[in-house]
N, C-alpha and C positions, 0 to 999 in steps of 0.2 A: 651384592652389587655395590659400586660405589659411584658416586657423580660428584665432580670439582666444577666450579664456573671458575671464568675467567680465565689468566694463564694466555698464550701466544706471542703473536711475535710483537707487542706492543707490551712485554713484561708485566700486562695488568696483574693485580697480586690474587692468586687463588685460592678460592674459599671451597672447602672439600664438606657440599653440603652435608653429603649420606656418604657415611664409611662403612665398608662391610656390612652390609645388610644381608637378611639370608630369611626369606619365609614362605612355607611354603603353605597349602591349604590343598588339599583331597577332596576328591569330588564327592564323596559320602564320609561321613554323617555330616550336614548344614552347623556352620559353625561363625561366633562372632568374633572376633580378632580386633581389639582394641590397641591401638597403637596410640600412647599418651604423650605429650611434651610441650614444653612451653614454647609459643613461638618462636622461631629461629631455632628449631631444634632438629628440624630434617622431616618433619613429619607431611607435609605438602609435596615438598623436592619426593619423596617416595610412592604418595598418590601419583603425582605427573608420570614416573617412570613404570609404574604397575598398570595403569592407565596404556601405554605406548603412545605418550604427548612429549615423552624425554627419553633420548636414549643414555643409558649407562656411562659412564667413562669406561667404566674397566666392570666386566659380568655380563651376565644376562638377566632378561625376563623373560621365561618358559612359559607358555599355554600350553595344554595338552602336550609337552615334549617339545613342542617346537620355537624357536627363539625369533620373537617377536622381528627382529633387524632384519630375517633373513626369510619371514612370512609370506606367502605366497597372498595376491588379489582376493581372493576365496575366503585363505583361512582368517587376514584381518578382517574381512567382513563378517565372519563366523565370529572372529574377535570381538569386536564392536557390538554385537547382538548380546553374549553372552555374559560378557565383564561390562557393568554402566556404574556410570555414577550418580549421586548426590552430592550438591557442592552447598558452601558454606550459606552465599547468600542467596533465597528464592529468586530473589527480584534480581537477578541483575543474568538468569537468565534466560527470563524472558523477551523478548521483542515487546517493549510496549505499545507497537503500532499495530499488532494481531491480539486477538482475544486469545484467552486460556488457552483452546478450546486445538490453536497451532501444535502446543507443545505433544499434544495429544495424536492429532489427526496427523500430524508428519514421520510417526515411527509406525502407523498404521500402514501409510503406505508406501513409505518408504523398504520395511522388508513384509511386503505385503500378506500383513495378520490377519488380513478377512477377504473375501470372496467380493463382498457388496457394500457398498455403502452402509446399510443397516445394518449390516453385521458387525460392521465398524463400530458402528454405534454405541451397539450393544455390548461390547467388548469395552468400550472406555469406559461405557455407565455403570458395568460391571465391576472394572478396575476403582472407579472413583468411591462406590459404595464398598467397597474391601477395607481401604485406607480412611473408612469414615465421614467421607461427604456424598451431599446429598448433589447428583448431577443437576438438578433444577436449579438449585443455587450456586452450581461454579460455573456450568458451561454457558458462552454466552458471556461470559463478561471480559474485562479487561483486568491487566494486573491488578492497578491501581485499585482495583474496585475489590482485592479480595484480601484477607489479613494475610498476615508473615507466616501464621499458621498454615491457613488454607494453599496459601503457594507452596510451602514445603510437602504438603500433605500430598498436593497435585502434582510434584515429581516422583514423589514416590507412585503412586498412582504409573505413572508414566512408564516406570520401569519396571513395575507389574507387568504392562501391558507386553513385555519382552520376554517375560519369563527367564530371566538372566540366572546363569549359576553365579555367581560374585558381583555381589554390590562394593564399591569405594564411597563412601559415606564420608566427605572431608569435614566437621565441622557441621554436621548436621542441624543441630540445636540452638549452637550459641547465640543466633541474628533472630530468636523464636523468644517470643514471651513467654517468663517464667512457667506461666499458667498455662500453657500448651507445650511443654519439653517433654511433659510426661508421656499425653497423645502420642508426640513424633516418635517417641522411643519405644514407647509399645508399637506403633504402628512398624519400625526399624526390625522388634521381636517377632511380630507376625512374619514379615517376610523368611526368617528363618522356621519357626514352629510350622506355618500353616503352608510356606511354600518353598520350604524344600533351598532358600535362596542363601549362602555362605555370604558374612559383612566383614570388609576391614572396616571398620569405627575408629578415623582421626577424630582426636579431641586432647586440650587440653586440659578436661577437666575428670578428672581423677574419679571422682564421685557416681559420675552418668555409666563411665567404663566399666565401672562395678556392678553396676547394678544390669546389664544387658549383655556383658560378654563372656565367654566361653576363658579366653585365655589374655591373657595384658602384656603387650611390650611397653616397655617405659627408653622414649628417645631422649635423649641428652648431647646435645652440642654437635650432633649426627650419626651420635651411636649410641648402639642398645646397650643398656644401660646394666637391663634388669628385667625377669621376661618370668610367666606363671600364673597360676591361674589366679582368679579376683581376690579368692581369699586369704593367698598365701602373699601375694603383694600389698596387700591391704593390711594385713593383718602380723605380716614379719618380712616384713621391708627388709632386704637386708642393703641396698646403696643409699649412702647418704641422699644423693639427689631423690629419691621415693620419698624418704622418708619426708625431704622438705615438702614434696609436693603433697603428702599427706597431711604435714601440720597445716596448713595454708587453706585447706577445707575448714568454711564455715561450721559452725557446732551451736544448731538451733538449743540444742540442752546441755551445757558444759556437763553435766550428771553423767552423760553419756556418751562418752568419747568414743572415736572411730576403735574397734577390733571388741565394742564389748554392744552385747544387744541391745539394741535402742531405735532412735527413729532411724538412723542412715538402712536398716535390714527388714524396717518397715518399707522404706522406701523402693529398694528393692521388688519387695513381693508386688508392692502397689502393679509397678510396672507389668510383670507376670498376671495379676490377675485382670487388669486391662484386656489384656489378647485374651486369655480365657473366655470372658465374659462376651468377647467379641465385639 
């Protein structure tokens, strides 16, 4: 698929965000799909249109076979349940005039997940305690009043709560304190290992993609660039634009540069044995 802005009869000049895009994801086996690039690379312009918030210029976007443009009342709502997202910043989409507790109780009853009130309940406290918080300390309260962590934690949460086959994860971590990326990321791992949930992973950071995804597209100027799995992109780049994005990663131990064993593979595991551990 591709999308241009601009262009019409006011000859504004057109910018061809996403050219030729092409990916596709199966509904077995659960899988992470990292798509990397520097901002202004296409990588957002591609959530909006997988999403169905943009349509294509020229292509399609297929759910189960059928082409989102041409989707019947039914199956976008079938849509909308099973494709959600996570977007970059927690806060911004919240309602700060509703507690938490909205983001929650509005997809409950909206495609009505419980019978009862309590069972509603039970179902978020359920969800909350999954993704690592404790409901006595989120629900109840106001944005403001929770960290960048616990807000990301509680969308995810959220989207538990849907049992979705495809998460769109835009930017998950980056607006997340250092010291909580890991959390999110295991927490991002769990929904694949323990629930069965398939992630595209926007990010422009080369390093996170690694360490949580099945397979790496690398975007560049709206097109893929350069596309395989963690190890083979990581470790034998073959486009120059990789390889920059590779050098550009910090290196806590110069002794151990990215493709040779060290901390980036401890890093890695860490994540892994996170979800394990539960």
């Amino acid at each position: 698929m591709t999308k241009i802005f601009g262009g019409g009869s006011l000859r504004k000049r057109q910018v061809v965000a996403l050219k030729d895009f092409s990916l596709a994801i199966a509904s077995e086996p659960p899988v992470i799909i990292a798509v990397v690039g520097e901002s202004g690379s296409g990588k957002s312009t591609m959530a909006r249109l997988v999403l169905g918030l943009e349509r294509p210029s020229s292509g399609q976007v297929l759910y189960k076979g059928t082409d989102l443009a041409r989707a019947s009342r039914s199956e976008r709502r079938a849509f909308r349940r099973e494709v959600q997202a996570i977007f970059q910043d927690p806060f911004e989409v919240y309602n700060s005039f509703y507690k938490v507790d909205h983001v929650l109780t509005t997809p409950v009853a909206k495609f009505h997940l419980a019978r009862t009130r309590e069972e509603g309940r039970q179902l978020i406290e359920h969800a909350l305690r999954s993704v690592g918080l404790r409901p006595e300390e989120t629900l109840g309260r106001y944005p403001h009043q929770l960290s960048g962590g616990q807000r990301q934690r509680t969308m995810v949460a959220r989207t538990l709560l849907l049992r979705p086959k495809i998460i769109v994860a835009d930017e998950p971590v980056s607006m997340v304190d250092a010291s909580l990326r890991v959390t999110v990321l295991a927490n991002l791992l769990q929904l694949k290992e323990q629930f069965g949930i398939s992630l595209i992973y926007i990010t422009h950071d080369l390093a996170t993609a690694y360490q949580i995804s099945d397979r790496i597209i690398v975007l560049h100027g709206g097109q893929v660039v350069e596309t395989g799995d963690p190890e083979q992109i990581v470790k034998r780049p073959e486009h120059p634009y990789t390889r920059l994005l590779i050098s550009s990663i910090p290196q806590p131990d110069p002794a151990h540069p990215w493709g040779e064993e060290g901390p980036d593979d401890w890093a890695a595991l860490d994540v892994a044995q996170l979800v394990k551990d539960g």
